[in-house]
N, C-alpha and C positions, 0 to 999 in steps of 0.2 A: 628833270622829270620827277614829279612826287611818286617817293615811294609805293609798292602796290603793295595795299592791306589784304590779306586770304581771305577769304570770304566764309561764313559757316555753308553748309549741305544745303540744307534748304534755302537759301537767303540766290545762292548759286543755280539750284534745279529753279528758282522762279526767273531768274534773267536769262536763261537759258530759253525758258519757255517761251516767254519774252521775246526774244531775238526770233524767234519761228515767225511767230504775226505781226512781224514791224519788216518790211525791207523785201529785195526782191519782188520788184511789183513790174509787173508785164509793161513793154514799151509797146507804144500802138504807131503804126503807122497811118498816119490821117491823107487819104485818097480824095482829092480837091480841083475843082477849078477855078482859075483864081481869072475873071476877066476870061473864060474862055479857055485859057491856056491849062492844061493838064500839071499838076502839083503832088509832092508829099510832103508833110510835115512829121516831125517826131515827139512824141508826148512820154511821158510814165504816167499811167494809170496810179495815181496816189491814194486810191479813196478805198484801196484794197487793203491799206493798213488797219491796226489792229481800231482805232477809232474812227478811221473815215479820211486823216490826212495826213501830208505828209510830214507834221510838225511830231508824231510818234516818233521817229528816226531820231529829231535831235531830243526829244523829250526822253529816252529810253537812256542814249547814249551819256546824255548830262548827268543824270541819278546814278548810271552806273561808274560814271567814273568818279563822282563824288564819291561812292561805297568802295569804289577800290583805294582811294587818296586818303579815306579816311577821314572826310569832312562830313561823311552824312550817316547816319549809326542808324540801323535798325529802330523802327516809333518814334523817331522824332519828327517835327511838324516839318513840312513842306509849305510855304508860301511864294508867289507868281503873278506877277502884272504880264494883264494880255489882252491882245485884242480879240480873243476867240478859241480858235485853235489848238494854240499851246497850253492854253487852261487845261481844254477836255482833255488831252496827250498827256500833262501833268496827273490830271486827277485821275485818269486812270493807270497810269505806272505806278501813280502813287499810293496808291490804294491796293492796288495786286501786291505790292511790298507790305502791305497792313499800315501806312501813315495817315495821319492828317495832312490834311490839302486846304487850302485856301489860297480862294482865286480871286482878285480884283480885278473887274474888268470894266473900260468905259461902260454909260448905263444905255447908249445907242446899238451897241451890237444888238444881234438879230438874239431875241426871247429863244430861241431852239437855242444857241450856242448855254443861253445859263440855264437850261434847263435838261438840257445834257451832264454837262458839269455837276449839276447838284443830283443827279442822277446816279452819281457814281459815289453817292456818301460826301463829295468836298462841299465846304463854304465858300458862295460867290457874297463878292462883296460888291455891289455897285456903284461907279462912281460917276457923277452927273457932271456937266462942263465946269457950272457955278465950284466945284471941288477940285476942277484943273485935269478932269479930263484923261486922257492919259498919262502923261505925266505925275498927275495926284497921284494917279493908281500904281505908279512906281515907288513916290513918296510914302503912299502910305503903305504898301507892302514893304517900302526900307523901315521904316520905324516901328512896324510889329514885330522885324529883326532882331531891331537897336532895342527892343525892350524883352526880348525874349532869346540871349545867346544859343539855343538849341534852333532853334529856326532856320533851316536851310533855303538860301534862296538859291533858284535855276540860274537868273542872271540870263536870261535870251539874248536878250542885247550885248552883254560884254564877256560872253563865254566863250572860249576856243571850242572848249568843247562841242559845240555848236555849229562852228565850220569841220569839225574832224569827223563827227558824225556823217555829212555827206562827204566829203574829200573819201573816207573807206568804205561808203556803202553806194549812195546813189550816182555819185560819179563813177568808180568801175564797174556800175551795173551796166547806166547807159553804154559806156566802151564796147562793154563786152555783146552787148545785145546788136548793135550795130555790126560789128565787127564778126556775130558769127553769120549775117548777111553779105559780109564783103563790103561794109561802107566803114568809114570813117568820119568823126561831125564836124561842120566847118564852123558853125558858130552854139552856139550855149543861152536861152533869152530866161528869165528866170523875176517877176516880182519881188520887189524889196519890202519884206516884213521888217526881220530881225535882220535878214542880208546871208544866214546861214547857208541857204541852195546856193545862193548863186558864187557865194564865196568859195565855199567846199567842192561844188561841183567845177567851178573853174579850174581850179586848183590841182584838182586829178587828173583833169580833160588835159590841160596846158602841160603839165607834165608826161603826157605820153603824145602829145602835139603842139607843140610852141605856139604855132600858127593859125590855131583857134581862135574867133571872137569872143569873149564871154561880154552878155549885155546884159545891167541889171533894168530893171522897168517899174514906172512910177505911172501913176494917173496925172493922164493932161489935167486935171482942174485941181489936181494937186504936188507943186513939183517940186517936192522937197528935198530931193537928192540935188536936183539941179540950180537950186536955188540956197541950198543949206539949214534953210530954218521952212516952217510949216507955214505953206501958202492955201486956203481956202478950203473948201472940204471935198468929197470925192463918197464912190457908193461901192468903192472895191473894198470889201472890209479883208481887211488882212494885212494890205500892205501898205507904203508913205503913212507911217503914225503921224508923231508929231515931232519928229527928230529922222538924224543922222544914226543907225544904232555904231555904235563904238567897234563893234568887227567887222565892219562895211568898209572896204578899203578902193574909194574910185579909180585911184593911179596904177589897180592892178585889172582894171577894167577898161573896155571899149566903152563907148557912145553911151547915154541913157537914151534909155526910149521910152518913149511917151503914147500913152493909150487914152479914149474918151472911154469914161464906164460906161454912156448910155453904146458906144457901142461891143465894148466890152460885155456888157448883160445879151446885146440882139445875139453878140455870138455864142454865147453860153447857151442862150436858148435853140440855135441853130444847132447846136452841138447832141442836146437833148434829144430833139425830134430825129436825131440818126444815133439814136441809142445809147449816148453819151452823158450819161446827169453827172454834169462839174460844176461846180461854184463860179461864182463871179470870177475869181482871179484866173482860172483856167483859161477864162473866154480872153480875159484880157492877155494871158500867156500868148495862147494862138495868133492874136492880131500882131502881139509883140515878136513873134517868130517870124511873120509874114513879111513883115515889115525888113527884118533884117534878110531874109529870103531875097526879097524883091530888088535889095541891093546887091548883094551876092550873085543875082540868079537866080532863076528860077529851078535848077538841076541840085542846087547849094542842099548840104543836106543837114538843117537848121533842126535845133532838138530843145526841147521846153519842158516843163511839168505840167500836168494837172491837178492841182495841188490836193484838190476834195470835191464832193458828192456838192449835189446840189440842195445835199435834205439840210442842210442848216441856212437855208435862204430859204423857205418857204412862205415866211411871213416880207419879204424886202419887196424890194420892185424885180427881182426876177421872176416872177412870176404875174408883175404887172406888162401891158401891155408900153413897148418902149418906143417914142417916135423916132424917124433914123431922120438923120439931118446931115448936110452939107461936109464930104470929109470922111463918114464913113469909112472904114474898110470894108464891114460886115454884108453891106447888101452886094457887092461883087463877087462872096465866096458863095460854091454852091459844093456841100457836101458830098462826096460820091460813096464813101464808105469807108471800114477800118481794116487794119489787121493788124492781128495780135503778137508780139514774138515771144518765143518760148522766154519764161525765166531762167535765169541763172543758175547754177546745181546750188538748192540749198545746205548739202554737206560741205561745199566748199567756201560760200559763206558765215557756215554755223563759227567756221574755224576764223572770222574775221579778217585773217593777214597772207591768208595762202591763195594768193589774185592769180600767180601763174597754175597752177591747179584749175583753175576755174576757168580759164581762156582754154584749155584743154577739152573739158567739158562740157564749156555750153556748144561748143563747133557740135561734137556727139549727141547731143539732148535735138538739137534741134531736124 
């Protein structure tokens, strides 16, 4: 374990701050009929974070442990290949810190995602396919590195810190949220970006229950987990880039599951119209929850993210109208309503590591 560097007063009261509007985000119970049949599902509202998703978590946690390790020093540049998400997450940690930020991101994601980012004082840099796409946008965010030794990169894809982030926060959130209901989760369904949720959160679920499924979930018309390398393209932006990320470990995981985005989008839209604005991947969380539900049970009590708001798809086809075709999940669910569970005590999280504290607490809170 790398040494912990002190941190000065203020460098400290800003992560502190920090840690307040990142994490602790309400789990919804989703009230369903699926075919008729009476349903719940379980979500984390993510789009309560301090940007809108839940890539804050690992974005807050990565910077911060680089300033406790010692790798990242007060104004120096911050640089990040992304497909969205983790940019704006970056650029805004990175900039409440006072750094530069520069984000390279494919030049197809959705115009709101760079224009958030640049929103927040960072440099997008756009990279078109003809440049290699994602990939370029790793390449060339490594060689602004290699020519600049103060340059800090996040590293999404190959940072632990990345899984530890959710293993301490979003994983015994969900525990504990469940559990001051009187359930426990049988399975864990979670989109593969970087691989972080669903590594981290397995990881803490598994540990306080062996016998859990964790599933990570990929777009049918892209099935790069299952296949290894990058098959065809897909309209869930966030997750199957164009690789395996390096802390995606499948031998520690159940089954992949596989979603269509056009009905991925009908569900996200489904989700909206009952008060719900979640992004693409949300929609396709749920179906991916369903799914593993439907084998389980219909009583199984299957738990997922929703990863972000729908306001950074406002320009994409979520907002076009979608045709449903043959195979569907989405025209068979029919919404009935939500409920919300009380948060966790955020004094008990502020402190990071005091989990039994906190199982104390939320029984009381709620």
């Amino acid at each position: 374990m790398p040494a912990s560097v002190p941190l000065d007063a203020l460098t400290d009261q800003r992560f502190r701050s920090l840690h307040r509007l990142v994490g602790n985000t309400p789990l919804l119970a989703i009230d369903f009929t699926w075919r008729g049949e009476r349903r719940v599902l379980y979500a984390k509202q993510e789009s309560l974070n301090l940007t809108g998703s839940i890539k804050d978590r690992m974005a807050l946690h990565i910077i911060e442990a680089a300033y406790r390790e010692g790798r990242l020093r007060p104004g120096a540049p911050i640089a990040e290949a992304t497909s969205g998400n983790t940019g704006i997450s970056v650029a805004a940690v990175g900039r409440a810190l006072q750094h530069p930020v520069t984000i390279f991101m494919p030049d197809w994601m959705s115009a709101e995602r760079m224009s958030i980012i640049a929103s927040f004082g960072a440099s997008v840099v756009p990279v078109s396919r003809d440049q290699g796409g994602f990939l370029g946008s790793i390449e060339m965010c490594e060689g602004l590195a290699a020519a600049d030794a103060n340059v800090f990169l996040p590293d999404q894809f190959a940072n632990q810190a990345n899984v530890h982030a959710h293993e301490r926060t979003t994983g015994p959130e969900i525990w504990l949220q469940l559990q001051s209901a009187g359930l426990q989760p049988d399975a864990f369904v979670a989109g593969v970006g970087t691989g972080g949720t669903v590594m981290g959160v397995g990881r803490y679920l598994r540990s306080r229950k062996p016998s859990i499924r964790i599933h990570p979930l990929e777009p049918a018309e892209s099935p790069t987990l299952s296949t290894g390398h990058k098959v065809g393209h897909h309209r869930i932006q966030g997750v199957s880039d164009e690789f395996i990320p390096a802390i995606v470990d499948l031998s520690k995981m159940d089954a992949v599951v596989s979603v269509n985005d056009g009905d991925a989008i009908l569900m996200a839209q489904m989700l909206a119209q009952h008060g719900l604005a979640v992004g693409i991947s949300s929609g396709a969380n749920f179906l991916g929850a369903l799914k593993v539900q439907n084998e389980l049970g219909g009583d199984a009590v299957v738990t997922t993210v929703f990863a972000d708001s729908n306001k950074k798809y406002l320009s994409t086809d979520l907002l076009r109208a979608e045709p449903v075709r043959e195979g569907y999940l989405s025209p068979d669910v029919e919404i009935q309503g939500f409920r919300a569970f009380q948060r966790v005590c955020a004094v008990c999280f502020d402190q990071q590591d005091n989990l039994e504290t906190a199982e104390v607490v939320v029984r009381h809170v709620n």
